[in-house]
C-alpha positions, 0 to 999 in steps of 0.5 A, spaced: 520 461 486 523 458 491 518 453 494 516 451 487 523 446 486 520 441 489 513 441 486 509 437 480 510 440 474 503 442 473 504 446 480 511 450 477 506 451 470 500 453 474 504 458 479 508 461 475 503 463 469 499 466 474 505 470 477 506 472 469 498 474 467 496 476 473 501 479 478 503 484 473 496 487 471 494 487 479 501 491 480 499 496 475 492 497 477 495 498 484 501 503 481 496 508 478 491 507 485 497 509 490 500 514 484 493 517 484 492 518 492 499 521 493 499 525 486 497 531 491 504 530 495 506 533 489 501 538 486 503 541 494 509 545 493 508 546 486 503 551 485 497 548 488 499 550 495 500 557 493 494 557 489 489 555 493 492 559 499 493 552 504 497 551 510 500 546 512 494 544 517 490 545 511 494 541 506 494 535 511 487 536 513 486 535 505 491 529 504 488 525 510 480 527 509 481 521 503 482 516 508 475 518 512 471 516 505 476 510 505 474 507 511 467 508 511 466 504 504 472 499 506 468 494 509 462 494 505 466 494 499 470 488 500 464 484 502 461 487 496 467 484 492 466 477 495 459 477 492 460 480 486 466 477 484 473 480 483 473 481 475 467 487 476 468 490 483 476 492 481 474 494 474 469 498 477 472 501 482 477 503 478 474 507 473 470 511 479 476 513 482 480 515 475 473 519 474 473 523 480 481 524 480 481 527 473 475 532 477 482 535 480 483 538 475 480 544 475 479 545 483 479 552 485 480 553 493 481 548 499 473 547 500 473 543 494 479 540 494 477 537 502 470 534 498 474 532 491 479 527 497 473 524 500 469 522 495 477 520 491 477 515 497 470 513 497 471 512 490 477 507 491 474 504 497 476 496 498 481 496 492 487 495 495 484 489 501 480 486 494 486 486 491 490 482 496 483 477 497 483 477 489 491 475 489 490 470 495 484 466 492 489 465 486 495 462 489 496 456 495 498 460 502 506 457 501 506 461 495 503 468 497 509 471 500 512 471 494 506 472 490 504 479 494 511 482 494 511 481 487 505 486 487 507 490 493 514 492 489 508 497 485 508 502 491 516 504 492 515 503 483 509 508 484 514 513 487 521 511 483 517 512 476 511 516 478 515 522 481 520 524 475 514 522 471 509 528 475 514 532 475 515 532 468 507 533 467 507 539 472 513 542 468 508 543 462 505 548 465 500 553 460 502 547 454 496 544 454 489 548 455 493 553 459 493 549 464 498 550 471 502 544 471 500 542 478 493 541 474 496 538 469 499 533 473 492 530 476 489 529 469 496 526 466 495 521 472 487 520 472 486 518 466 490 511 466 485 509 471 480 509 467 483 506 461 486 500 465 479 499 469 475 498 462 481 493 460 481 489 467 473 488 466 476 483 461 482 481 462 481 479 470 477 472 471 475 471 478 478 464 479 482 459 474 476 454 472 474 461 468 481 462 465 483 460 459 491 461 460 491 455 463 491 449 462 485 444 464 490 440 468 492 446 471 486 449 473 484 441 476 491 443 480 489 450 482 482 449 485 483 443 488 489 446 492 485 452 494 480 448 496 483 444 501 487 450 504 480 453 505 478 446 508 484 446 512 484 453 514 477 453 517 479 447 520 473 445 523 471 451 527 466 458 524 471 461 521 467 463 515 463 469 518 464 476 518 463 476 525 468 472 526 473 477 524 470 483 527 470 478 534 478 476 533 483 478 537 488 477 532 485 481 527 485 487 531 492 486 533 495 486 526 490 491 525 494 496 530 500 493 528 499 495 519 497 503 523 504 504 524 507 502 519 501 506 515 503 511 519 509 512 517 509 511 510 504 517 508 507 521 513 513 519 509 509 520 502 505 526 503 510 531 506 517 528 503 517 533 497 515 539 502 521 536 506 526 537 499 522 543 498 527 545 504 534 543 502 534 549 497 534 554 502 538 550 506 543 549 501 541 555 497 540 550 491 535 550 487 531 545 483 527 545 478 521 540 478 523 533 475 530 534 480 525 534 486 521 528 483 528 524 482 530 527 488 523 523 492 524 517 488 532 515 491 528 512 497 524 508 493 528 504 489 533 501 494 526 499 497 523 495 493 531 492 491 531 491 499 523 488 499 525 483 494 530 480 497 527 480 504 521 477 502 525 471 499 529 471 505 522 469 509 520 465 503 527 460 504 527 460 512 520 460 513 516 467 516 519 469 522 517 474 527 523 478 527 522 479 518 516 484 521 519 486 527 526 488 525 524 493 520 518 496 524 524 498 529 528 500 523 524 504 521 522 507 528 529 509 530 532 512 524 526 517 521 525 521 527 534 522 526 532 524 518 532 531 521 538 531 524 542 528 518 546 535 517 545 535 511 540 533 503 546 527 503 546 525 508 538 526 511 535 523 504 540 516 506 536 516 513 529 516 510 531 511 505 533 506 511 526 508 514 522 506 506 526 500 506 525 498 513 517 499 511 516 496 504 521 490 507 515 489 513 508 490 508 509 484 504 510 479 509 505 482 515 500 481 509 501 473 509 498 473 516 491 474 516 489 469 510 493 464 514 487 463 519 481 466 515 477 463 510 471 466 506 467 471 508 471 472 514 477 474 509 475 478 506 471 483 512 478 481 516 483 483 511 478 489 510 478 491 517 486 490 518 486 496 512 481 500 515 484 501 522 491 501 518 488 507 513 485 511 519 493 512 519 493 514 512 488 520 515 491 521 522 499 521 519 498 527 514 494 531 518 497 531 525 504 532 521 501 539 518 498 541 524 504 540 529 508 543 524 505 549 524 505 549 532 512 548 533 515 551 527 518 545 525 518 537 522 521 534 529 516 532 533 512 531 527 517 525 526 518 523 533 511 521 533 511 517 527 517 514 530 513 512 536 508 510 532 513 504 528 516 502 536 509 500 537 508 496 532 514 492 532 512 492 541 505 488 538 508 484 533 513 481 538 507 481 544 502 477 538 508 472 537 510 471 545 502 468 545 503 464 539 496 468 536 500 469 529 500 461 529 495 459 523 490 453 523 494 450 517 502 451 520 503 444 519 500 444 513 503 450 510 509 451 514 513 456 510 508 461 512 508 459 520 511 465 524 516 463 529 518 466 535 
């Protein structure tokens, strides 16, 4: 890591073991969370659609009524989280939601799908914000950057090696049990949750004091660290309340600016495989089911290669605005232009620039909210940030269906998610002109200020 040329050796250990142990394990908890909610953008043009009789309206209402679940235990979870310790609530958030995902399995018509998808987001609520606390009470602010592209690099790695590989499993139809391939596909991907939740219940420690994989110097170097980020944070003023997050300007601003960008990552994730399901007919070529998942996953790698580099160019210059803004307009001019693209080729090369453009962005917006929140009021702001963010995650598919079905067609549809990244890159430039992404701690972190 860049910022650890200059450290003690007890920081360069200390960072660099927790990078190893925990990042990694955090990482695949959250590859199989995003693998879980987005298997049924798979399931969709494979079978499950056909066999269940859905619209596409129905479809999107199905894919985004996991976000309502989401958002009403959201909060709560995280709060929850903060009392109950990391090591327990992501265990046992885990093993819920495998539990209720491997319930996909054997559902029988849209009714039971809509209630499968809430209680799938009840049962996930608080894992993704608890896993960015859990990380961020690991790691000093001039490190976290880096930290949390390490673990975002799990969401495009969900898509490069979760579709080839829901393909594969959709492609055992009748093999095992005699189920259809679709049902087969969201029994193959639940069950690891639940395993690697029993396994994270032991192998996860809620602060370095309790783990033994570091040394005592280390662990001394670490807590003292993060307690003087957290004193310096709060810097003298009541920032350690949940309301003071409810109450925060910031908060809210970067919560609508994290909606666009989640706008456009699940209009993207749940209705890209439907959006390849028609190059065969404009083409008159068909795919079998692992090339559709090969076919999905391009986009994906040349994202995390992007989101690597970008977050480490943030790292060297210290965060700008525009490490934010730029990839929100990116994405913003470029999906919309995906349906005009005239060919497979060339409209798979334009959704590419726009999941570049969204993973570049994540990681980096992620470093803001723990810059100017401590404690309690991390852990409810980072929550609310999810929240308003994921009630995207509900609007995105379900408006992408319905005016699908209205006007025939993906344009407007797109043209919305457009708009929608405009608006955040329009905030993230409006939040910086006000000097309100500035954090209490700047000078004592500077490579984690934001600069106009």
């Amino acid at each position: 890591m860049d910022t650890l040329h200059n450290e003690s050796p007890v920081a360069k250990s200390a960072i660099r073991k927790v990078a190893v142990r925990l990042v990694p394990f955090v990482a695949l908890m959250f590859f199989i969370n995003y693998l879980d909610r987005t298997a049924i953008g798979f399931a969709s043009p494979n079978g499950m659609n056909d066999d269940l009789a859905l619209s596409a309206a129905q479809f999107g209402f199905a894919s985004g009524v996991f976000f309502i679940g989401y958002i009403i235990l959201e909060v709560p979870s995280n709060l929850a989280l903060h009392k109950f310790g990391a090591r327990r609530w992501l265990a046992r958030i885990m093993v819920t939601w495998g539990i209720v995902a491997l319930l996909f399995t054997w559902v029988q018509n849209f009714e039971q799908l809509v209630a499968l998808r809430f209680f799938l987001g009840v049962a996930e609520a608080g894992f993704f914000p608890g896993a960015i606390l859990f990380l961020s009470l690991w790691v000093p602010s001039q490190y976290r950057g880096r930290i949390l592209m390490l673990f975002y690099l799990a969401q495009p790695l969900t898509t490069v090696i979760g579709a080839p590989l829901a393909g594969a499993l959709i492609q055992q139809h009748g093999t095992f049990f005699g189920l259809e391939g679709w049902r087969f596909m969201f029994m193959g991907v639940a069950i690891p949750a639940i395993v690697v939740g029993i396994i994270a219940w032991f192998y996860l420690k809620d602060k370095p004091s309790d783990a033994k994989w570091l040394t005592l110097e280390e662990q001394t170097w670490l807590t003292n660290a993060l307690e003087a980020e957290r004193k310096t944070t709060a810097g003298g003023q009541k920032h350690v309340s949940a309301k003071f997050a409810f109450r925060s300007g910031r908060v809210w601003m970067l919560s609508f600016i994290y909606f666009g960008f989640i706008y456009g990552l699940y209009a993207l994730g749940f209705f890209l495989p439907t959006i390849i399901e028609g190059f065969q007919e404009q083409t008159g070529v068909t795919y079998d089911v692992l090339q559709k998942g090969l076919i999905t996953a391009i986009p994906y790698l040349p994202a995390a290669v992007v989101m690597y580099f970008w977050s480490r160019d943030a790292g060297k210059r210290g965060l700008k605005t525009w490490h934010i803004a730029v990839p929100a307009l990116a994405g913003a001019v470029s999906i919309p232009l995906a349906l005009y693209a005239g060919s497979p080729a060339a409209t798979i090369a334009v959704i590419t620039i726009t999941a570049c453009a969204i993973f570049a962005a994540l990681p980096n917006f992620w470093t803001l909210p723990t810059q100017f929140l401590t404690g309690v009021a991390a852990a409810a702001g980072v929550a609310l940030i999810n929240t308003i963010g994921n009630l995207a995650g509900f609007s995105a598919p379900y408006i992408t269906g319905a005016v699908h079905d209205w006007t025939g067609g993906y344009q407007i549809p797109m043209i919305i998610v457009g708009a929608f990244m405009l608006l955040s890159a329009v905030l993230m430039i409006v939040l910086a002109r006000r000097g309100a992404t500035t954090p209490a701690a700047a000078t004592a972190n500077p490579t984690e200020a934001v600069n106009s």
